[in-house]
C-alpha positions in Angstrom: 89.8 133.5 234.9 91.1 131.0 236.9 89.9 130.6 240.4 92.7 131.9 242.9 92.5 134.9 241.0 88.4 135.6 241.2 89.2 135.0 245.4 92.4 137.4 245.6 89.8 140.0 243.6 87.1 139.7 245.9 89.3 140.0 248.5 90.8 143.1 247.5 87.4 144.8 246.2 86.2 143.4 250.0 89.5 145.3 251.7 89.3 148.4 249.8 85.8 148.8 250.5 86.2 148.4 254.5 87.2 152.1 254.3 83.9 153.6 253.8 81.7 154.7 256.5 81.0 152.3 259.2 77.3 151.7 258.6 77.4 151.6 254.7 80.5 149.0 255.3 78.3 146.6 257.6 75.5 146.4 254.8 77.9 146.3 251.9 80.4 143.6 253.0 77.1 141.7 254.2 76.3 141.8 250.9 79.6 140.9 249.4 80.1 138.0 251.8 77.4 136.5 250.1 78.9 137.2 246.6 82.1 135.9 248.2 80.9 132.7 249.4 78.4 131.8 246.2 81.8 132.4 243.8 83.8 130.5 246.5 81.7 127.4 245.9 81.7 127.9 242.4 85.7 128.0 242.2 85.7 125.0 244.5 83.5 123.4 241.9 85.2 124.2 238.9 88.9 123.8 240.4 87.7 120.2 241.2 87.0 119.8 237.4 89.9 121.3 235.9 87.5 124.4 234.6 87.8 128.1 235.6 85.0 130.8 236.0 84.1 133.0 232.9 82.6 136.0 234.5 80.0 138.1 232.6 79.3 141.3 234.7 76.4 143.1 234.0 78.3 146.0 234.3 80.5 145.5 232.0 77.7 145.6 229.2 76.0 148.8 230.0 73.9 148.3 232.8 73.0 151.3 235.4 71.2 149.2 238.1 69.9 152.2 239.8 66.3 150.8 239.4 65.4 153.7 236.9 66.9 153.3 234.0 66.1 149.9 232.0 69.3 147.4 232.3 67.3 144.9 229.8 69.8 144.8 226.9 73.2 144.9 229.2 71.4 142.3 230.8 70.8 140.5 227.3 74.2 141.6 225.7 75.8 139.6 228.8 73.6 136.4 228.2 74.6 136.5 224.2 78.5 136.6 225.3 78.1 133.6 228.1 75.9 131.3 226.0 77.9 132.1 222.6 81.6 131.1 224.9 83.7 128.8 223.8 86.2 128.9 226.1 87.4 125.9 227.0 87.5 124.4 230.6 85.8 127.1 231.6 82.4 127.5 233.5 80.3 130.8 232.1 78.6 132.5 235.0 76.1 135.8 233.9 76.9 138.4 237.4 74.0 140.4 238.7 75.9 142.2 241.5 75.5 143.1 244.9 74.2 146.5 246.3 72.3 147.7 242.8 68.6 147.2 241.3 68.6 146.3 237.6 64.9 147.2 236.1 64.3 144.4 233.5 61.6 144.7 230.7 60.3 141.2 229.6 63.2 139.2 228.1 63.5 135.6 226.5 66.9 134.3 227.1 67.8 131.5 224.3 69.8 128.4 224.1 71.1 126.5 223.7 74.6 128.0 224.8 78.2 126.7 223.3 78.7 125.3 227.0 76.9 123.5 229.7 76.5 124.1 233.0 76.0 127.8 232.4 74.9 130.1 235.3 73.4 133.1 236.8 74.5 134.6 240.0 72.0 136.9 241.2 73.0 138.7 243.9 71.6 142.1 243.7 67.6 143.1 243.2 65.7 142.6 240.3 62.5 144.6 239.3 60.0 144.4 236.9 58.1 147.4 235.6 55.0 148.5 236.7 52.0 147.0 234.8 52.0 150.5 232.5 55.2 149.8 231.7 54.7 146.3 229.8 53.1 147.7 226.6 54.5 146.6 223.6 56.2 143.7 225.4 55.7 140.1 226.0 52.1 139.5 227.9 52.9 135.9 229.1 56.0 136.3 231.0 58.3 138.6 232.1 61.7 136.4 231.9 61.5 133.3 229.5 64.7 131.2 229.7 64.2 128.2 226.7 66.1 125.8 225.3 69.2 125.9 228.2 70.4 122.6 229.3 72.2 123.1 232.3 71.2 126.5 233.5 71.5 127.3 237.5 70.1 130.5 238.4 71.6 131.1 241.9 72.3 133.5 244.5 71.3 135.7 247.4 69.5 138.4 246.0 65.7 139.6 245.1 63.7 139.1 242.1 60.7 141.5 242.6 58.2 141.3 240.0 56.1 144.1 241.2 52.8 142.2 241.2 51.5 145.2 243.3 50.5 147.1 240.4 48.7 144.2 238.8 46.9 142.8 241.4 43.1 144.8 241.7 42.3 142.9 238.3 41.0 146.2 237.0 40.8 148.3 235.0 42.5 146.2 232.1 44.1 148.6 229.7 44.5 147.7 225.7 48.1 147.5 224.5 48.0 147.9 220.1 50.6 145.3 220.4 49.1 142.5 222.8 45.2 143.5 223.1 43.6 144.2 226.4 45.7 143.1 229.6 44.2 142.2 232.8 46.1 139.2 234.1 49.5 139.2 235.3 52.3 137.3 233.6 54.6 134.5 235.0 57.4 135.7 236.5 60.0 133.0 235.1 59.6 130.4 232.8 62.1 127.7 232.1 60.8 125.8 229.2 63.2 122.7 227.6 65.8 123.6 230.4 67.2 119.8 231.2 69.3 119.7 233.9 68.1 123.4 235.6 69.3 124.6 239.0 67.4 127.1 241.0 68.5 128.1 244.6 68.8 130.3 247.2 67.3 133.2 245.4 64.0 134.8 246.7 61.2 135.8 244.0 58.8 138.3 245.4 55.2 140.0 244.6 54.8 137.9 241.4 52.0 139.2 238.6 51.1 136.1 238.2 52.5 132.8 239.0 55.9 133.1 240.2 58.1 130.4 238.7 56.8 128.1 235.4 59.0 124.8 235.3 57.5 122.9 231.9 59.0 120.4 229.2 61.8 120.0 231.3 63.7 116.7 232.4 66.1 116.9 235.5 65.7 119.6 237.8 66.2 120.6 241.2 64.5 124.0 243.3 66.3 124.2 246.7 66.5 127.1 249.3 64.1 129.7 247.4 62.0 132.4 249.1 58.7 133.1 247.4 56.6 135.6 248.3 53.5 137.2 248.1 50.8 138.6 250.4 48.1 136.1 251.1 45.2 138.2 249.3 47.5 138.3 246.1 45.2 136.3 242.8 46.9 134.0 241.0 50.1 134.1 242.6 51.0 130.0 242.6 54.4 129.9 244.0 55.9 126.8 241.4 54.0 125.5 238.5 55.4 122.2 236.8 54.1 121.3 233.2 55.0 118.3 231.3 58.2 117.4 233.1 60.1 114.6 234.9 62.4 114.1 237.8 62.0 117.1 239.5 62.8 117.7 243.4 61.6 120.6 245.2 63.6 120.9 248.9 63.7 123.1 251.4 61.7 126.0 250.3 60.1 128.9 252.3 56.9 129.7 250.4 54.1 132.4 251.4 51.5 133.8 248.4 48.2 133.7 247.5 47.4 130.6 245.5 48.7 127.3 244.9 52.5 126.6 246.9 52.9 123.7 244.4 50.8 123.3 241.0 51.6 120.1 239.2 50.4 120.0 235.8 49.4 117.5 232.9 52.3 115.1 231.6 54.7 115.3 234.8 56.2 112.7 236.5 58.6 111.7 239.6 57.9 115.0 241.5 59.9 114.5 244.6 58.9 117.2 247.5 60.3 118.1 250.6 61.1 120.2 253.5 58.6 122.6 251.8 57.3 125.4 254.3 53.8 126.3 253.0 50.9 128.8 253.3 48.6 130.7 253.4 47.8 129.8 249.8 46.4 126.5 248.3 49.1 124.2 249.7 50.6 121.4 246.8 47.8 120.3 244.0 48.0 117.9 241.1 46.0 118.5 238.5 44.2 115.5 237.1 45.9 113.6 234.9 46.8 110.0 234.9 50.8 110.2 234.2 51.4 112.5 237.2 53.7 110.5 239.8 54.3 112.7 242.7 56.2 112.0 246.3 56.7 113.3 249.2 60.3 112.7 251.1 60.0 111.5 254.9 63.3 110.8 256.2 65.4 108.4 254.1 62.3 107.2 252.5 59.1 108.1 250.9 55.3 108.7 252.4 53.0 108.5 249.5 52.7 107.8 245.7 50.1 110.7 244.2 48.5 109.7 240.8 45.4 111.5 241.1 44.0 115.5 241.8 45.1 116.2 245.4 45.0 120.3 246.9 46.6 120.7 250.1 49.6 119.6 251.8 50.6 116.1 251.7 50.2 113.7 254.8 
């Protein structure tokens, strides 16, 4: 799909949908100006390189994303077509849309895809289901995303993982499949993902930790929103685990534990405009390979190779 004719689409879908009711317009072109602009930049990207977008709707595969029914395999059967594309000088981008909430059961998402970068545009709402609702499934996580070099995950919209329901640690409850359950899962790993993208995105009311970062080499969090209330257990914000060059920048972050954990094996952590609280602040977990720096202006403040909690400085 080449990119004048994703913008003349948008445009249309944007004209044709200034006819509804005044107040439903205001929210939904809101919305859609954010879809607009995060494809715009995409196009602008890809036009530069001689590559087109390769759009993989949700919608298109089945899902509902009325919040009720479970969108986890139109959600899946989309990732399968993008990854498994061999179009050529083309850019494959997974489309959570606007205006609709897409209930997800635990999913792994595996690479590694025909074609690199490879993204995800969220822009509607995500949920997870309750904590009843996980029997049977994965305990650890509730999105695994492994082996993708070059994954962004971007957007406007909301992953909610519902931590609510998890939080008063008891009562546990046994699943045949998994045992007894008491602690919450991590709301996304990325695990081998060289090269990853996060941004703009907010992750909300995380089981557990919110975002897992680990074995991965080359990758940048910018403009997130993660958020949990201050009372919430266990609800570290970004957890990094046996990775290099990664940059954290410009991130709002509110939940009950840890803003940044950095774990064993990780090196050249580079943080920055990081607002933080009211949890644990940044901590580095001991370990004697963990290089970790905080940006001030064009240069840096301090070197970190040993435990620190709290922010830097």
């Amino acid at each position: 799909m080449s990119c004048p004719f994703v913008l003349a689409s948008l445009q249309e879908t944007r004209e044709v949908k200034h006819t509804i009711s005044a107040k439903r317009d205001m929210v939904f072109v809101q919305d859609y100006h954010h879809l607009i602009g995060s494809l715009t930049l995409l196009c602008m990207a890809n036009c530069v390189l001689g590559a087109s977008l390769n759009t993989f709707n949700v919608m298109s595969y089945g899902a509902v994303g009325d919040g009720i029914v479970d969108d986890s395999q139109a959600l899946l059967k989309a990732w399968r077509a993008a990854c498994e594309s061999e179009a050529k000088s083309t850019t494959p981008v997974v489309l959570i849309p606007p205006k609709r909430t897409f209930l997800l059961s635990p999913l792994t998402f595996n690479g590694p895809c025909k074609l690199s970068p490879i993204y995800m545009l969220v822009s509607g709402r995500i949920v997870a289901p309750v904590k009843t609702g996980w029997r049977g499934n994965q305990k650890n996580a509730w999105m695994i995303f492994s082996n993708v070099r070059g994954l962004v995950v971007k957007g406007k919209g909301v992953i909610d993982g519902q931590g609510p329901s998890w939080w008063p640690l008891k009562p546990c409850f046994h699943d045949p499949a998994n045992g007894i359950i008491c602690k919450g899962p991590t709301g996304m790993i990325f695990r081998r993902c060289d090269g990853l993208r996060l941004d703009g995105f907010s992750k909300v009311n995380g089981p557990g930790s919110h975002i897992l970062i680990m074995a991965t080499n080359g990758a940048i969090v910018t403009n997130l929103r993660i958020i949990a209330p201050g009372d919430s257990p266990n609800t570290d914000a970004i957890d990094i685990s046996s990775s290099t060059r990664v940059q954290i920048r410009n991130c709002f972050i509110a939940t009950g534990d840890d803003c940044i954990a950095i774990g064993a094996g990780s090196s050249n952590i580079d943080v920055s405009g990081i607002t933080c609280g009211p949890g644990h602040g940044i901590r580095v977990l001991e370990n004697e390979r963990t290089v970790v720096q905080e940006r001030v202006g064009g240069g840096f403040s301090r070197r970190v190779m040993s435990p620190v909690s709290g922010l830097f400085g």
